[in-house]
C-alpha positions in Angstrom: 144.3 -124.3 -2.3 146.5 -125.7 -4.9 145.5 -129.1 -6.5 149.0 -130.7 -5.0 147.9 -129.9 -1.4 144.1 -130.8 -1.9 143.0 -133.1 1.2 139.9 -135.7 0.8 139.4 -137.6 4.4 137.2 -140.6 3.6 135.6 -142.0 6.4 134.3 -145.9 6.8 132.3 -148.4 8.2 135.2 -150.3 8.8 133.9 -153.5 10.4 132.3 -154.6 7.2 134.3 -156.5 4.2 132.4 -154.4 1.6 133.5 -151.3 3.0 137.0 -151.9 3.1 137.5 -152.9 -0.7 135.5 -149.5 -1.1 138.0 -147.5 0.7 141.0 -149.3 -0.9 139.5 -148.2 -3.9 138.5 -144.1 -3.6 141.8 -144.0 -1.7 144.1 -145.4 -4.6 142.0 -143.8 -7.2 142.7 -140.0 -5.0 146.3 -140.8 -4.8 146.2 -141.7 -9.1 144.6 -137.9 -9.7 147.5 -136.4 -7.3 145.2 -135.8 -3.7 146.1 -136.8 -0.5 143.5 -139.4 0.9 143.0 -139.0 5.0 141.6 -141.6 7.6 139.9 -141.0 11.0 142.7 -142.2 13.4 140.1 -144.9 14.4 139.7 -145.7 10.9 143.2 -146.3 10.0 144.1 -148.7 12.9 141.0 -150.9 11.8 141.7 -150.7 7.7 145.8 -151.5 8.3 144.4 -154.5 10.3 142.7 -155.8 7.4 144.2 -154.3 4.1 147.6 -153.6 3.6 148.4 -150.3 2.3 146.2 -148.1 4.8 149.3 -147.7 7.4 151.0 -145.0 5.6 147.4 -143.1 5.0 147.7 -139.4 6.8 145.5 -139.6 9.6 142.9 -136.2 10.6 143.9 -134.2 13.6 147.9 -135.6 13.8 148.7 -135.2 9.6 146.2 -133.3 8.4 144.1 -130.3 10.5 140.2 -130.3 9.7 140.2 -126.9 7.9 142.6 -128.4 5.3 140.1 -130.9 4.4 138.5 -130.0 1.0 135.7 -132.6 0.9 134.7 -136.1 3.4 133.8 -138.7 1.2 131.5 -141.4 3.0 131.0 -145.1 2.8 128.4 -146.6 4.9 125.0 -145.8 6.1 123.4 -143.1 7.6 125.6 -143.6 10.5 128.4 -143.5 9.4 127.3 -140.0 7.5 126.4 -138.4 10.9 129.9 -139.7 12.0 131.4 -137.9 9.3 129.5 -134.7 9.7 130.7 -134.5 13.1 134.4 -135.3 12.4 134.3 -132.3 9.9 132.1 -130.2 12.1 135.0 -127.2 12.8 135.8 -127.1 9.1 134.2 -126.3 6.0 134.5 -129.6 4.0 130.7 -130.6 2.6 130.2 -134.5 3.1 129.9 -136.4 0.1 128.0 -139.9 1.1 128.2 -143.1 -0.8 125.5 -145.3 0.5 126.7 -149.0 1.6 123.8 -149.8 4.1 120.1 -150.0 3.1 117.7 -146.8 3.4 120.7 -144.2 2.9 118.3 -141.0 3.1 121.8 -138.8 3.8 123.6 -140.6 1.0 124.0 -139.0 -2.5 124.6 -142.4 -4.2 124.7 -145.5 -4.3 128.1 -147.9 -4.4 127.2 -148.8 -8.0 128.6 -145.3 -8.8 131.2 -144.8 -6.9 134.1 -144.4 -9.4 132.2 -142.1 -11.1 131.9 -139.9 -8.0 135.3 -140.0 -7.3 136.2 -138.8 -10.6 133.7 -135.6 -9.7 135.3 -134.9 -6.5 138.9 -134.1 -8.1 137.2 -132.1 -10.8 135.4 -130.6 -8.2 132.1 -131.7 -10.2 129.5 -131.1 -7.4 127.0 -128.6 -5.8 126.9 -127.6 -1.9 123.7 -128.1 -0.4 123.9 -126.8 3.2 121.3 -128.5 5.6 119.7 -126.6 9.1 121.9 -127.9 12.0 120.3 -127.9 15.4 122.0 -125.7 18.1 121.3 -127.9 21.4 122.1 -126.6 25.5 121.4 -128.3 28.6 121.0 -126.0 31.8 120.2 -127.5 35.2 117.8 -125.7 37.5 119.9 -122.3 37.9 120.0 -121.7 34.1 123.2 -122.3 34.2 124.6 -124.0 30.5 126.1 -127.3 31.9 126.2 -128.9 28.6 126.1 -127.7 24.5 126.7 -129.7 21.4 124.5 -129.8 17.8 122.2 -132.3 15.5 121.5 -132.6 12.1 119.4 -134.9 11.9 117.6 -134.6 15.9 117.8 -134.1 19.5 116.0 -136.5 21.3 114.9 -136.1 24.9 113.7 -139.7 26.5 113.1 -141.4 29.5 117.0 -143.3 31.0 114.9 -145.9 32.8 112.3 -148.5 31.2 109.7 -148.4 33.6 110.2 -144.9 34.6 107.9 -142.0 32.8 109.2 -138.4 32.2 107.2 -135.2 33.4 108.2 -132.7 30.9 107.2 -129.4 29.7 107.3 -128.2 25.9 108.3 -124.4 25.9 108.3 -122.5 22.8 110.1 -119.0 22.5 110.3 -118.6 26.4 105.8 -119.7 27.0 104.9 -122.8 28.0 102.5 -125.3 25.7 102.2 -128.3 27.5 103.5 -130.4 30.1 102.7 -133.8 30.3 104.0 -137.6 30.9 105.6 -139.3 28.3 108.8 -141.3 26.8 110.1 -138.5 25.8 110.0 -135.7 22.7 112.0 -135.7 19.3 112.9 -132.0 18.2 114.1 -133.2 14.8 115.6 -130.9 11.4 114.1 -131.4 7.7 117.1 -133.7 7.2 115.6 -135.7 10.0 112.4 -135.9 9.5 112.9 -139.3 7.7 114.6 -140.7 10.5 113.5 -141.3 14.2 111.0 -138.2 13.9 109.4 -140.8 10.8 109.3 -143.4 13.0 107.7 -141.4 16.1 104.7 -140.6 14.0 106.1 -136.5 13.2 105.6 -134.9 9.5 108.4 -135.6 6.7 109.8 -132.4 5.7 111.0 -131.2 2.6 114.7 -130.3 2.6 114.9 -126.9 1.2 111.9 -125.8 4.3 113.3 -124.3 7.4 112.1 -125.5 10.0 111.8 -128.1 13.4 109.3 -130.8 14.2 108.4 -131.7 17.4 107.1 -134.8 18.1 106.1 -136.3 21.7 106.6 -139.9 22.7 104.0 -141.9 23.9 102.5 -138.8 26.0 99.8 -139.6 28.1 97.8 -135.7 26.9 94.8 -135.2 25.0 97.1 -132.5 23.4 99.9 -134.1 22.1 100.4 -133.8 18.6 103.3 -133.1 16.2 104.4 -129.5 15.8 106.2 -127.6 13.0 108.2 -124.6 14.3 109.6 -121.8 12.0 113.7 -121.2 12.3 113.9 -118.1 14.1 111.4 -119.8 17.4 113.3 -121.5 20.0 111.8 -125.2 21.3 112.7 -126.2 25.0 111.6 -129.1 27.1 112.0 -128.8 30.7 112.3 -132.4 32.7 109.8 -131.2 35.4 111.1 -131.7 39.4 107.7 -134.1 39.8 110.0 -136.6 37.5 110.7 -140.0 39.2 114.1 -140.6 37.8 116.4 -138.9 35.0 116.0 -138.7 31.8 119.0 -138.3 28.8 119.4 -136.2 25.9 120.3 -137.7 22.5 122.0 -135.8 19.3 121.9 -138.0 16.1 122.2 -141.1 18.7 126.0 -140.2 18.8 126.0 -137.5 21.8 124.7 -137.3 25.0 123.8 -136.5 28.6 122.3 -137.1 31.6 119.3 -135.1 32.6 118.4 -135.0 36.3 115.1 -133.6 37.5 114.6 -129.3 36.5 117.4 -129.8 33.6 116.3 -127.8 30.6 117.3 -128.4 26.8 117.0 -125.5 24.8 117.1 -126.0 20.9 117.2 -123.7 18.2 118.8 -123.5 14.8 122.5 -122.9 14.4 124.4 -120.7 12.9 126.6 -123.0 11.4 124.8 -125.6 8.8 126.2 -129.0 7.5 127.1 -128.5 3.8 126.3 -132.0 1.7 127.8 -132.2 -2.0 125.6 -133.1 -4.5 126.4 -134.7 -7.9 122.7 -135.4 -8.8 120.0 -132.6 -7.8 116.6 -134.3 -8.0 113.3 -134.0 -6.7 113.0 -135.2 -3.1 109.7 -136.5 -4.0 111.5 -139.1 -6.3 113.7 -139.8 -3.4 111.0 -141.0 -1.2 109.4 -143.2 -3.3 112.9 -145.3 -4.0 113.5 -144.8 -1.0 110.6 -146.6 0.9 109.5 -148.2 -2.5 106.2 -146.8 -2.2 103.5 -147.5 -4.9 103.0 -145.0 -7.7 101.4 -147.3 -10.5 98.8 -145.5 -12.5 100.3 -142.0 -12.4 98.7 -140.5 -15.8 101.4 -137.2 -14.7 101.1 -133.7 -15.4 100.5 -132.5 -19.4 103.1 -131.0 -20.9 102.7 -127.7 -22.7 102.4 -129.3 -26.5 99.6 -131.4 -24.6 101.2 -134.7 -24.7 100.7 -136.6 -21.5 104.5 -136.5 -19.7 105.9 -139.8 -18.8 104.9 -141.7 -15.9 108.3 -143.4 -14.5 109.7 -141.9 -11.2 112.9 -141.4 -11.6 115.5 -144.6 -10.1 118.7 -142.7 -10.5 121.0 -141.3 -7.6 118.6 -138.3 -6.8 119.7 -135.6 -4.2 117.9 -135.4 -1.3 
């Protein structure tokens, strides 16, 4: 691809005033180094609204096809990074995330640095980390596949009703494990062991290990506890006939579907990963503890080979995930 045709879609959370200025600036400073910026349709109707200059941005799908994109720069949260991934899904463009919200586990740096990255992206100053993606199929009680999207981050199945309970079985590589009641189970990737699987009580996961968790919700078993399951195993839950009620399947709280009583979600890894562009490998260790600003005071840290005691500050700078 020649550098006059190059194609950086950034996508926004567009219904906050911090957001906006960002994307006024990465998409005049792409359009001073010669690239063609490109909105989400979506995007562009909200951004025109409120700036002017956005109206005559190329839009992705009508201007610009997905497998022209070279790169998706992000600004917004974690959810707006999912969005992203999706939207780029049937390319090859790694997502490049900017974080404007608060945690930001997905982002690669914070909006202190943003010119900076921007200048990285046109010299194509970045690493591509790709990221175990979660293959995800719903069949009803004939086996047949009635429904098939993806996660990154997890696939979620829960109870659709407050007071109702779901009946489920856990099924791993075709054998059952255990069937009990419950709100539900979170099948969740490395990259999403930090989010709802953190929450639910399931393992965090370093990045660079393949593999799923599994995590029950609220299960009335003595037998209930988290599971890690190598890449090559396949995880099911089956919603058991005996359920009173349906229950839904979540992917990255974006996609979903209604499961009735016998529906069986089937989850394995995919063949296709997300790819995330790094400007700053670091260790994901360092990451956690900015992250959730836990206490490391009174590290002494490992000695260094002339014996001097290494330093004891975590690193604070934008650190990969």
């Amino acid at each position: 691809m020649s550098d006059d045709e190059r194609s950086i879609l950034v996508v926004v959370h567009a219904q906050r005033d911090d957001t906006v200025h960002a994307a006024a600036r990465v998409i005049t400073a792409l359009r001073e180094a010669g690239a063609r910026p490109v909105l989400p349709l979506e995007d562009r109707a909200i951004l025109a609204a409120a700036v002017d200059g956005f109206r005559d941005v190329a839009t992705l799908g009508d201007d610009v096809a997905v497998e022209d994109i070279e790169l998706a720069i992000v600004l917004g949260g974690d959810g707006t990074i999912l969005r992203a991934a999706e939207l780029v899904r049937e390319g090859t463009a790694p997502v490049l995330g900017i974080n404007m919200g608060h945690v930001g586990f997905l982002a690669e740096i914070e909006r202190d640095d943003m010119d900076d990255a921007v200048h990285r992206v046109i010299a194509r100053d970045y690493e591509v980390e790709e990221r175990l993606a979660l293959q995800v199929r719903v069949k009803d009680s004939e086996d047949a596949v009635i429904f098939e999207t993806w996660a990154l981050n997890e696939a979620t199945v829960e109870k659709a009703s407050r007071e109702r309970m779901l009946e489920v079985v856990i099924e791993v590589d075709g054998r059952p494990l255990s069937s009990f009641g419950c709100d539900g189970v979170v099948v969740s990737t490395p990259t999403g062991s930090t989010a709802y699987n953190f929450s639910a009580g399931g393992p965090v996961i370093w990045p660079t290990v393949q593999a799923m968790s599994v995590v029950p919700l609220s299960a009335h078993a003595l037998f209930a506890k988290p599971l890690v399951v190598g890449p090559e195993h396949a995880v099911a839950i089956e919603v058991l006939e005996r359920t009173n009620g349906v229950g839904i399947l979540w992917c990255d709280g974006r996609r979903s579907h209604e499961l009735p009583p016998g529906a069986r979600v089937v989850m394995r890894r995919s063949e296709r990963p997300v790819r995330l562009a790094r400007l700053h490998p670091a260790a994901f260790t360092d990451r956690i503890v900015r992250k959730f600003r836990l206490p490391v005071e009174g590290w002494r840290g490992p000695t260094a080979s002339n014996g001097a005691p290494t330093t004891g500050t975590v690193a604070t700078t934008g650190a990969a995930e």
